[in-house]
Each structure stands twice: as C-alpha cells, then as structure tokens.
C-alpha positions in Angstrom: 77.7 82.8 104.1 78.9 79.5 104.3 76.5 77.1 102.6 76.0 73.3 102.7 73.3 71.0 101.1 72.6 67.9 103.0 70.1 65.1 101.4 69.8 61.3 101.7 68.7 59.6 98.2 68.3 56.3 96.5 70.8 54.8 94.7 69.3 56.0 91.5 69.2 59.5 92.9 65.6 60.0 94.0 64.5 61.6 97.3 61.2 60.4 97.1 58.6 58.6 95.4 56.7 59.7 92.3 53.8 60.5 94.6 56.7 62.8 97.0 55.6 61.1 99.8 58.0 60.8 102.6 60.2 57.8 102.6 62.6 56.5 105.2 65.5 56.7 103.2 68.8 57.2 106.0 69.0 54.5 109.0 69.8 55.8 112.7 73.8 56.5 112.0 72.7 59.1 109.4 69.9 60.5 111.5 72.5 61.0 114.4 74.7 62.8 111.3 72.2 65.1 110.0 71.0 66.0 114.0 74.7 66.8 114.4 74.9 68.7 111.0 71.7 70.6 111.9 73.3 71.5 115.8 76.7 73.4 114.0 74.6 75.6 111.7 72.8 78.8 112.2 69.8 78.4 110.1 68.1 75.2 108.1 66.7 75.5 104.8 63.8 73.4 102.7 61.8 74.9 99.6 57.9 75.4 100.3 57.4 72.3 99.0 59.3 70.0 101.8 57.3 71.7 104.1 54.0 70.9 101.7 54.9 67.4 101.9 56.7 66.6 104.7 55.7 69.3 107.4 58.8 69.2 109.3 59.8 70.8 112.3 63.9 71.2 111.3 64.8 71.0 115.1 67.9 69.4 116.9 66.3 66.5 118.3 69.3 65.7 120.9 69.0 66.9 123.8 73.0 66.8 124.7 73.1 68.8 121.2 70.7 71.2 121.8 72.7 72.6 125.3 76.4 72.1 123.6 74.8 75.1 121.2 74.0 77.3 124.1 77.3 76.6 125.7 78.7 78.3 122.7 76.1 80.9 123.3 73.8 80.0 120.7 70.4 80.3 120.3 69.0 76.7 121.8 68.0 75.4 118.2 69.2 76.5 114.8 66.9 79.2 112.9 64.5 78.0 109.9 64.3 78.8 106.6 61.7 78.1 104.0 62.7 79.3 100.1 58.3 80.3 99.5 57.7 82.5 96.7 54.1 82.5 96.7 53.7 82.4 100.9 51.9 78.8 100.8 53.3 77.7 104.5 50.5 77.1 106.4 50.3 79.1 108.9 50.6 76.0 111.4 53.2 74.2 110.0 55.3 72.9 112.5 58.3 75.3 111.7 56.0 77.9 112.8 55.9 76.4 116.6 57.6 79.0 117.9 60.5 76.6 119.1 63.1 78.4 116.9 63.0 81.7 114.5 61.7 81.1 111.2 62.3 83.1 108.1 60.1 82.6 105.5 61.5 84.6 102.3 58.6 85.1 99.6 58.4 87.4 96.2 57.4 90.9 96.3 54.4 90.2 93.7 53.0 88.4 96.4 50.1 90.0 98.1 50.6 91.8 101.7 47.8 90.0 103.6 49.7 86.6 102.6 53.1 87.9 104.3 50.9 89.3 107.1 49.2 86.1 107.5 52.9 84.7 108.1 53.6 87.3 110.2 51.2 86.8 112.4 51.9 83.0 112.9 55.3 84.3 113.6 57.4 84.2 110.9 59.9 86.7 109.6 59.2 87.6 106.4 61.6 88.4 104.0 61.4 89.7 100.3 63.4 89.3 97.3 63.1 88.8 93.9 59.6 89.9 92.0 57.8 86.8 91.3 60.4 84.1 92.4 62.3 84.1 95.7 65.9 85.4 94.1 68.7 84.0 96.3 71.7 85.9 96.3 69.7 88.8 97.7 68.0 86.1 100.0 70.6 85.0 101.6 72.3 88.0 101.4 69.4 89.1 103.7 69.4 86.2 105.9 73.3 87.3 106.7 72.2 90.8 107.5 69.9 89.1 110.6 72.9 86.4 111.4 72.8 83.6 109.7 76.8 83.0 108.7 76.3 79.2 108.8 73.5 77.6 106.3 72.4 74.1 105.7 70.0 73.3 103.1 68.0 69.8 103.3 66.2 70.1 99.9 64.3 69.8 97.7 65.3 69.3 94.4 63.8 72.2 93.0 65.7 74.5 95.7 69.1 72.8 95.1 68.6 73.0 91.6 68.5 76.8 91.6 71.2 77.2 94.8 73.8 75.3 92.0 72.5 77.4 89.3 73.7 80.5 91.6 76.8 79.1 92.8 75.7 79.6 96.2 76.6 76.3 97.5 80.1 75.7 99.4 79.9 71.8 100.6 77.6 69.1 99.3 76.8 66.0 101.8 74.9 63.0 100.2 73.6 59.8 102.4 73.3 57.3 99.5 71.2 54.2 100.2 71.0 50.7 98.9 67.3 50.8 97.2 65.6 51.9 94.1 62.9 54.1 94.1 62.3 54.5 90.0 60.0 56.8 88.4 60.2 59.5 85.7 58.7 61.9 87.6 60.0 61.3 91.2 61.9 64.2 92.6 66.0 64.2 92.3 68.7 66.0 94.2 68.5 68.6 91.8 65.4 69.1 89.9 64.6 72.9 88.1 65.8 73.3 84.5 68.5 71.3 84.9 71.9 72.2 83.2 73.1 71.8 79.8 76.4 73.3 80.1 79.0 75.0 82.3 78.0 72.0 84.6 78.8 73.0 88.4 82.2 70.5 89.4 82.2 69.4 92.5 85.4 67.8 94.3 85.4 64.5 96.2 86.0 65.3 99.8 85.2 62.3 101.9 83.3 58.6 101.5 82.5 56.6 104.7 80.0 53.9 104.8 76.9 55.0 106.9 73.7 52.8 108.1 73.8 50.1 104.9 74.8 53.1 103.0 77.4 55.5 101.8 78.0 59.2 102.7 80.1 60.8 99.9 81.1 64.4 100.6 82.0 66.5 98.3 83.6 70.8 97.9 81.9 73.1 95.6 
C-alpha cells in the first residue's frame, strides 16, 4: 500500500490550537490541492480524534473530480478510514453518511456491542491489535478489501505512530505564515515522539501555495 500523509500547519508546526479547535489554516489554492489529493486515492484516513473534533465528512468536494474517478471506474468518492481503538465514532458522524464506504478499524479488547453499534450505522469494522489499533495488520487488512492507494490527513497522534511503523511513503505539508503557540497544542506528529533512529525524510518538491509554502517530501 502506497501511503501518503497530507497536513496543513503553522509555521511553528501546530495543526491546531491548544483547545484543538478547528482552525482555517490552508487558503483556497491548498483546498483545491488536498480535493485533488483526496480524488487520486482509494481511501482517506484521520485518528478518532479528528473526527471528535472536527466531524468531517473526507469527501471530494468537486464535482468535475468526483466523475473523472468514475471514468477511471472508481467508486464516485474515495473510501474512509478512521484509526478508533476504543469505537468512540458517533454513530452519526458525517463519515458515516453513507456517501462513501467507511472502515472504522478498532482493538479486539473492545466490546462487541460497540463494533455492532458501528456496524449498524454502516461502518465496516475492522480489528487489529488487542487494546490499540496495530497498523501493519490494519492496513494490511484495508489492502485485502482494496485500498492500494492511502492518504492520511492527521492527526498528530496517528502520524506519530504511522512514522514509528514506517508505513508512510510520501509526506505533503501546507506550511502557513501564522503562529499558533501553545505547549500543549497538537503537532504533525504527536505520540511518544522519537529519541533516536529518527525517520529521514528527503526533500521532494517546494512551491509556494495560498500565502504559504508546500514542501513535499519521500519517506
């Protein structure tokens, strides 16, 4: 599976505030870039917590987009993905509209009536790892129903651990002229954080986007 993590941050590297409310952070030339982005893949990943947050809906909002995917014989809109050991996705979360698959992968200490509550808003379940989603077997179980093509849109905690697996293939960063501050505001990559053996990334591409830069990097 192809992998790549997509975020827009501050220019001191925060994707939020310290209260992780949603902040407008990319201008309408990165918004067209992550639609595109979203329109090439097979599936779109956030950690439970995005979707805590930010209830998005991880759709292709274009409509020229939307039909150049199912003149490739696609499936209209891209597949969703939400990283949710303990199955806390409301069951009406707006990536449980029915408007594209969703896969919601959860840990197998977590009870059945929670994964059947999921189920029954529409979700596919999937299970791996005991009491944390584990993501090699994950994704490895994400390929198994199709998904070749992955982009991740955060958050920090699930990049964090995607690095910490070396699951991650291409890493695309809107960077934009503000500060945000905070100790405890929430970073590209949050988790543990590393110590050593620190994952290198190569410099791919820099284009200035919006008031902004887009820096794109191999993994």
């Amino acid at each position: 599976m192809h992998v790549v993590v997509n975020a827009a941050m501050s220019a001191d590297g925060k994707l939020s505030t310290r209260r992780r409310e949603q902040v407008a952070i990319s201008g309408e030339q990165d918004f067209r870039r992550v639609d595109e982005l979203r329109a090439s893949v097979d599936a779109v990943m956030v950690g439970v917590g995005t979707v805590l947050a930010d209830n998005p809906s991880l759709t292709v909002d274009d409509a020229g987009l939307v039909a150049d995917r199912e003149q490739r014989g696609d499936t209209p809109q891209p597949a969703r993905v939400v990283a949710d050991s303990h199955a806390r996705t409301p069951p009406d979360a707006r990536l449980l509209d029915g408007a594209a698959e969703t896969y919601v992968l959860v840990a197998a200490e977590e009870p059945s009536e929670h994964r059947e509550t999921l189920e029954d808003a529409g979700a596919t379940v999937v299970v791996a790892g005991e009491n944390r989603v584990a993501l090699p077997p994950a994704l490895d179980a994400l390929e198994a129903h199709g998904v070749e093509s992955l982009m991740v849109e955060g958050g920090g905690e699930l990049i964090f651990s995607l690095f910490a697996d070396g699951l991650v293939d291409e890493l695309s960063v809107f960077v934009a002229p503000t500060i945000i501050g905070g100790r405890d505001a929430p970073t590209l990559a949050d988790g543990d954080g590393f110590v050593s053996e620190f994952p290198e990334l190569e410099l791919a591409g820099v284009e200035r986007v919006d008031d902004g830069v887009l820096l794109e990097y191999d993994c």
